[in-house]
C-alpha positions in Angstrom: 37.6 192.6 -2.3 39.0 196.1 -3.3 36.5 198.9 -3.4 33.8 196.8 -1.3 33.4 198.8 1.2 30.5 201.3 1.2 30.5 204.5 0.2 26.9 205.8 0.6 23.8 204.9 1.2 20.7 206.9 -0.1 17.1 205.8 0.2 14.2 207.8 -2.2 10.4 207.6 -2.2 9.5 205.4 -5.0 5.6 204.1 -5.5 4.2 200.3 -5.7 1.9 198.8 -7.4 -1.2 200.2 -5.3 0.4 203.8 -6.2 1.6 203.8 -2.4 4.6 205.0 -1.3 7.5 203.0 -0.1 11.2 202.8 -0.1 14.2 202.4 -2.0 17.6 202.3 -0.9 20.9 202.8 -3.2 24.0 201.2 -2.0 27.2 202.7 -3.6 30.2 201.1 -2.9 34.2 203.0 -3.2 35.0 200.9 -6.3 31.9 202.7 -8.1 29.3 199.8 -8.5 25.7 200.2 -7.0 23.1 197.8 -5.4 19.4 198.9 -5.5 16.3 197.2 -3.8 12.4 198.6 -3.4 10.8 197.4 0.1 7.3 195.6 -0.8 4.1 195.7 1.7 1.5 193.7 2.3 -2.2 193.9 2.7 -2.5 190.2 5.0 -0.2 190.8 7.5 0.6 188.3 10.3 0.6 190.3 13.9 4.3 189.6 14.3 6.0 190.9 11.1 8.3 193.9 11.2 6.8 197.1 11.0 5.8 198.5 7.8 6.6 202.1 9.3 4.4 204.7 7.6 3.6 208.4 8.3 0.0 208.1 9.7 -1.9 211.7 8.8 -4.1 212.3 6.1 -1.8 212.9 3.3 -1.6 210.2 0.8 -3.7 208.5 3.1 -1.4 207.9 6.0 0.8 205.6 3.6 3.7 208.3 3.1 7.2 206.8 4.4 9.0 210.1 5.4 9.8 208.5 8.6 11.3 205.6 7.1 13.4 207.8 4.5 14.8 210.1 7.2 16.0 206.7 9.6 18.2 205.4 6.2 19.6 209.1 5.7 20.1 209.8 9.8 20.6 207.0 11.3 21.4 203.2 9.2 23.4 205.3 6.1 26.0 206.7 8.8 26.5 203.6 10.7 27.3 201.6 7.2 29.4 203.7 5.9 32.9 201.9 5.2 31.3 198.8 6.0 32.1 195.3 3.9 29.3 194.9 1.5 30.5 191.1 1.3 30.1 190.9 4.9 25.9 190.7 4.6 25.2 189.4 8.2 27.7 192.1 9.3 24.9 194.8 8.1 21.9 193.2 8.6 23.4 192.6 12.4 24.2 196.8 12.3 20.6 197.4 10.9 19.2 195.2 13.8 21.0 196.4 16.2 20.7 199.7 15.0 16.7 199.4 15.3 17.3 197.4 18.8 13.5 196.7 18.7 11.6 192.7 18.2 9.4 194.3 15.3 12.0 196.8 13.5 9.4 199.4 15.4 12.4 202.1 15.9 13.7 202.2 11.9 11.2 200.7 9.9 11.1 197.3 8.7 10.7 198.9 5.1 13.9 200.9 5.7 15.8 197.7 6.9 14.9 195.0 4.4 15.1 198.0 1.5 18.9 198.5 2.8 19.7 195.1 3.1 18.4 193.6 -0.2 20.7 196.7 -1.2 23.7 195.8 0.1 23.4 192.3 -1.7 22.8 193.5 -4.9 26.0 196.3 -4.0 28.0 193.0 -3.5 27.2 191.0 -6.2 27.5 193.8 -8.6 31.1 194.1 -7.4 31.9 190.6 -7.6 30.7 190.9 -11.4 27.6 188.3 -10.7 24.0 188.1 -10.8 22.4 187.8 -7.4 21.6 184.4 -7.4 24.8 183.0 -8.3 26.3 185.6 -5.5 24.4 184.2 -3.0 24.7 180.4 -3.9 27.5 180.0 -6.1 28.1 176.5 -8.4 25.6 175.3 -6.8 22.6 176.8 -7.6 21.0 175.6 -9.9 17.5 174.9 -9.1 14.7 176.4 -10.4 11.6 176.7 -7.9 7.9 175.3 -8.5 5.9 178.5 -9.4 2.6 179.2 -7.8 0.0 181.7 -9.3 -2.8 183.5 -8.0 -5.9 183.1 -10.8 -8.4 184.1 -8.7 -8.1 186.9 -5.7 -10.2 187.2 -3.0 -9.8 188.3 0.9 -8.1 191.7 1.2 -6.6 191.3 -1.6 -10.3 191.6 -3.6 -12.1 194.2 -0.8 -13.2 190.8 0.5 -15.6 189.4 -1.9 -14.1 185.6 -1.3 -13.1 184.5 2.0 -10.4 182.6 1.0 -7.7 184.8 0.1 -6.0 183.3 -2.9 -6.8 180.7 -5.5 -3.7 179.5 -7.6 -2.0 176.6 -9.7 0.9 174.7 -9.4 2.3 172.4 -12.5 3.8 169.2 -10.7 4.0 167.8 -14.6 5.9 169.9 -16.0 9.5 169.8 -16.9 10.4 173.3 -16.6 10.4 176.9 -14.9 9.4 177.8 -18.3 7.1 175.2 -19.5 5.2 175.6 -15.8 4.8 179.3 -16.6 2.9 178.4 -20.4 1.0 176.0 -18.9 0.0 178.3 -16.2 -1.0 181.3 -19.0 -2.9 178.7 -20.7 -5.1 177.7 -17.4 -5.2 181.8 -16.5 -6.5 182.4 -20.0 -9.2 179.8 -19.4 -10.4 180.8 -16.5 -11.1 184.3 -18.0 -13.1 182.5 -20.9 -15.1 180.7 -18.2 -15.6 183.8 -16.3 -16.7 185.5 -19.0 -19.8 183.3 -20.2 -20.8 182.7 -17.1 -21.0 186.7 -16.5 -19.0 186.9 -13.4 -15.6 188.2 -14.7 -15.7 191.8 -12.3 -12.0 192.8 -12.8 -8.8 191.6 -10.8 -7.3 191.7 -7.4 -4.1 193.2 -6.1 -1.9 190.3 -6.9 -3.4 190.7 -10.4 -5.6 187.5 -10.3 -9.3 187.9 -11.6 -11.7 189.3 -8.6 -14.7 186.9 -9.5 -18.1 187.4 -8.2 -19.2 183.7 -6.8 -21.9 182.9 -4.4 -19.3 181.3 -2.6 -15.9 180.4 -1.9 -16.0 176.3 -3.4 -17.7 177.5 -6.8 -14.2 179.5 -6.9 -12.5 175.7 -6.6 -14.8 174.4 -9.0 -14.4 176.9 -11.8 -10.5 176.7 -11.5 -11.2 173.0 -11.5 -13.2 173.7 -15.0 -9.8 175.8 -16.5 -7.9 173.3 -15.8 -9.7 171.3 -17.8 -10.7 173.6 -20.9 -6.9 174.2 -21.1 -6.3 170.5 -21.9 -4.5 169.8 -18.5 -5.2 166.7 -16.1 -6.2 168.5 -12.9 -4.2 166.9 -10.0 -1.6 165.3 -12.6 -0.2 168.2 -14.6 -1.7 171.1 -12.8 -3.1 171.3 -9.3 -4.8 173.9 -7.0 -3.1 175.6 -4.2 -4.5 178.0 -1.4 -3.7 180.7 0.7 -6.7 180.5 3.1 -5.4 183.7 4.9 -7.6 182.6 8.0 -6.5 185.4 10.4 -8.4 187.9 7.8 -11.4 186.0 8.9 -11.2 184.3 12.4 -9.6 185.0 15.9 -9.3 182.5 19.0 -10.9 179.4 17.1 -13.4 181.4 15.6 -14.1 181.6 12.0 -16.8 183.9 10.0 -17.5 183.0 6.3 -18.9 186.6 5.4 -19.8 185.6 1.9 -21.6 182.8 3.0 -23.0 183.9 6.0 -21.8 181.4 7.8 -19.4 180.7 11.4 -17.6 178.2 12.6 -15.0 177.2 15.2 -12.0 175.9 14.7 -13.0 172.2 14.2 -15.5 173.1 11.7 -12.9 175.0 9.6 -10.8 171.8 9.6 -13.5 169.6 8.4 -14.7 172.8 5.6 -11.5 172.9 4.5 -11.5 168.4 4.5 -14.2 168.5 2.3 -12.6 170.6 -0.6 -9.4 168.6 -0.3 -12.1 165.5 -1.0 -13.2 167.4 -4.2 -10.9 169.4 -5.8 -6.9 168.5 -7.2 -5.5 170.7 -4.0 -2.0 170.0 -3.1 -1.3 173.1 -0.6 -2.7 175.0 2.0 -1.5 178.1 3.5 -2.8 179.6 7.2 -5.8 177.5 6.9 -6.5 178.8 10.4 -5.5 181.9 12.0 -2.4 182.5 13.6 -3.6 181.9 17.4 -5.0 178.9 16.5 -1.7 176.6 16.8 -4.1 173.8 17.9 -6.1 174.2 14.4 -2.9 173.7 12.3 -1.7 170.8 14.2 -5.3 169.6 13.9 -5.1 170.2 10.3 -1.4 168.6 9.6 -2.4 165.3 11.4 -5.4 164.9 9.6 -4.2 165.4 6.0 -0.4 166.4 6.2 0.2 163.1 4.5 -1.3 164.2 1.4 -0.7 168.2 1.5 1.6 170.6 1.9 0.8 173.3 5.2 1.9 176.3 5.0 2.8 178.9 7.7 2.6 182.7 6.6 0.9 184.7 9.4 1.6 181.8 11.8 5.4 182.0 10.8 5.9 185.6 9.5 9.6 184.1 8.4 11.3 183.5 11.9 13.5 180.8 12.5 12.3 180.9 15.9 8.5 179.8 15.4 9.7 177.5 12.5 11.3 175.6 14.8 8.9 175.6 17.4 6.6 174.5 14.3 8.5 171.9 13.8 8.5 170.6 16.9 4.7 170.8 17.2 4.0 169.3 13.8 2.0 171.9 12.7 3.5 173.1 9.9 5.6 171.3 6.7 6.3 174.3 4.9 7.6 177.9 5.3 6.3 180.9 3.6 9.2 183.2 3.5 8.7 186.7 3.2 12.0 188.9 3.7 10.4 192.2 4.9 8.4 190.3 7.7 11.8 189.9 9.5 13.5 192.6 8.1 16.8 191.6 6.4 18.3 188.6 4.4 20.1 187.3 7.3 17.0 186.8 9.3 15.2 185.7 6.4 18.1 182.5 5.5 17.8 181.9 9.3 14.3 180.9 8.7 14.8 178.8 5.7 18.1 177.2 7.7 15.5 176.3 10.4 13.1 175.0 7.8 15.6 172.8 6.2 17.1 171.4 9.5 13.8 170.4 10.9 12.8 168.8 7.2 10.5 171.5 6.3 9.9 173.4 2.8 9.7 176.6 1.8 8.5 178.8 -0.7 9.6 182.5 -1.6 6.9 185.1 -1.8 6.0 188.4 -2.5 3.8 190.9 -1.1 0.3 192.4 -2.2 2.5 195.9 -2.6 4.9 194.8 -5.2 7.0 196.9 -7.1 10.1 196.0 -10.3 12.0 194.5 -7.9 13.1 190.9 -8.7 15.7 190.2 -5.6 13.1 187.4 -4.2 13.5 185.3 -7.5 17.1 185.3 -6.5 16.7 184.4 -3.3 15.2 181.6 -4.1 17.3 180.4 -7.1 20.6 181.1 -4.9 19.3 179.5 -1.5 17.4 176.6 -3.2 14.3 177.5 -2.1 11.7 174.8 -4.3 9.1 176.6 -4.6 8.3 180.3 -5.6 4.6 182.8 -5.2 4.2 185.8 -6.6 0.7 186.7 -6.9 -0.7 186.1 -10.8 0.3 186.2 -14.0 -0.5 189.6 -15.0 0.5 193.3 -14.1 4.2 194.4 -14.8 5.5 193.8 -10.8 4.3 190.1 -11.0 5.8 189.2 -14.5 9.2 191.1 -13.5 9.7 188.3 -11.4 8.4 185.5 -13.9 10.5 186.7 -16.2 13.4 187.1 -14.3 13.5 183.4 -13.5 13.1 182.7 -17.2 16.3 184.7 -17.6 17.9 182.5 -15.0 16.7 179.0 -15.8 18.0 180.0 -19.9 21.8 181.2 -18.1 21.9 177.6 -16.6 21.0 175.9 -19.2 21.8 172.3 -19.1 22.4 172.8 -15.3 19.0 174.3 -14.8 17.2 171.7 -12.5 13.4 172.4 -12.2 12.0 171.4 -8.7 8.7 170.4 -10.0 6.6 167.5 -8.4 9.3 167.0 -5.2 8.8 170.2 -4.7 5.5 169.7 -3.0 6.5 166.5 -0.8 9.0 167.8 1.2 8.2 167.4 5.2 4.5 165.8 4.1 3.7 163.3 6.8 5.0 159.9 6.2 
């Protein structure tokens, strides 16, 4: 297309929602139009992801990304110049060869995945389209499953649960929208309940409530309660998902439970784990052992993969290579796909192509560090991606995104097909 090509490339410090630093790159293209994407960063990080490269020191606590910013000015905004922003794997192949390292250690995986969420939003923009459509054309039109954080623990909540993340998926409903009010509903319930019983203590990173509980299964129980007081079936219309987070927690098949002073090895945080899928309306699991423990997932998967969803986040960190080895292994059934773990788009759709040749799912997520950026939601609307985490429904970074994907499911309209329920059996054990 005329004036595709790119013209500049300009990255600036911008700040995210921890009031960290991190990067944004602007993609201007010779016909005029612009693409602009904000890097996230997270707080759980699997050892493999790309480098989050920061300026280490004592100002702004090490966090600065000068580094970063001076690699998109030097080095990536040169070689793109008069590139094909339609050509996307064209770039992202520049940017990694560019860096020429297995983590993105040389540029920054923040300067990468910044410049290549960029240079799809440069392209769309010049093909007059939103993102999503962009990326999937006619056919994409389904909306993902969303699934939000109520309560927050790990290091998203200084550690005060184990478990990382407590959330809610609505299999029953009928809508990206309707999923969204039924989820308010349960969050503003579980606030309620917090609040007479006196353990409300603020909120998390992610934005869910950071509860104060003796443990982590009176967590499971009190969602199980706001559920309930919102006038939802738990299990039916709204069910409980977590991100266990276990490498925050264990190493080599071995597990401490800080809060509840207890350890275990890797057999005893299968059977832990068991006995709250016995009790509690939980349909998903993600890392529920850390990512050296391959033997632990596969454990996990054959004992109740027919009934839940396992997820791979720090075991996966979004390559196509250990999704397929996941696949062959049986220890995963669904992807977590994070596109600054890899680095770029390209990498990122390489790990959902895995996912969907072995049979697998996947959900889209953000980070802990979140900023106004809403490319994800498009990602997952325009590579069918079912499902869809954000972190909770509150602070301005989450509901961006929420709202974003309300904007998209009402420009569909009649076409709009929600994922819902099917959502969470795809690659489940037979």
């Amino acid at each position: 297309m005329s004036g595709a090509r790119i013209a500049s490339v300009h990255g600036r410090r911008v700040w995210d929602s921890r009031g960290r630093p991190t990067v944004e790159v602007e993609v201007t293209l010779q016909g005029g139009v612009t693409g602009r994407a904000i890097a996230p960063a997270g707080a759980s990080t699997g050892s493999g992801e790309a480098l989050d490269l920061r300026d280490g020191g004592k100002r702004l606590g090490g966090h600065d990304v000068g580094r970063a910013l001076g690699n998109v000015e030097r080095l990536i905004a040169p070689a793109l110049l008069g590139r094909d922003a339609f050509d996307q794997n064209g770039a992202d192949r520049l940017l990694i060869d560019l860096d020429g390292t297995p983590g993105k250690t040389r540029l920054g995986g923040n300067a990468t995945i910044a410049t290549s969420m960029a240079v799809a939003h440069a392209a769309a923009a010049a093909a007059g389209l939103p993102l999503w459509r962009h990326l999937g054309g006619e056919g994409a039109v389904t909306m993902p499953l969303p699934e939000i954080q109520i309560f927050g623990g790990g290091k998203h909540a200084a550690g005060r649960l184990d478990i990382q993340d407590f959330l809610v998926v609505c299999p029953g409903a009928g809508s990206f929208a309707q999923a969204l009010e039924w989820t308010a509903e349960v969050y503003m319930a579980a606030g309620r309940l917090m609040e007479e019983a006196g353990r409300l203590k603020g909120v998390a990173d992610e934005g869910g409530f950071w509860p104060e509980f003796d443990d982590n299964e009176q967590a499971l129980a009190m969602l199980t309660r706001a559920i309930e007081r919102a006038g939802y079936r738990p299990g039916e219309e709204v069910a409980i998902a977590l991100d266990v987070a276990a490498s925050s927690f264990g190493a080599k098949g071995h597990y401490r439970l800080g809060r509840e002073g207890r350890e275990l090895d890797s057999a005893g945080m299968v059977e832990l784990l068991g006995g709250w899928l016995a009790r509690y309306p939980i349909v998903s699991v993600e890392d529920p052992v850390a990512e050296d423990d391959e033997a632990g997932f596969i454990a996990f998967r054959q004992r109740f993969g027919k009934n839940v969803q396992v997820v791979g986040d720090d075991f996966l960190v979004t390559d196509a290579g250990r999704v397929a080895r996941a696949a062959a292994t049986g220890s995963c059934s669904t992807v977590l796909l994070k596109p600054n773990q890899c680095g770029t788009l390209s990498e990122t759709k390489a790990a959902w192509e895995a996912a969907k040749a072995h049979g697998m799912g996947g959900i889209v997520s953000a980070r802990s560090g979140e900023s106004e950026d809403v490319t994800i939601i498009h990602l997952a609307v325009g590579w069918g991606v079912a499902q869809f985490k954000v972190g909770s429904f509150t602070r301005s970074e989450r509901m961006a995104k929420w709202n974003e994907g309300l904007r998209i499911e009402e420009a569909l309209g009649g076409r709009a097909r929600f994922a819902g329920r099917a959502a969470l059996t795809t690659g489940l054990e037979a």
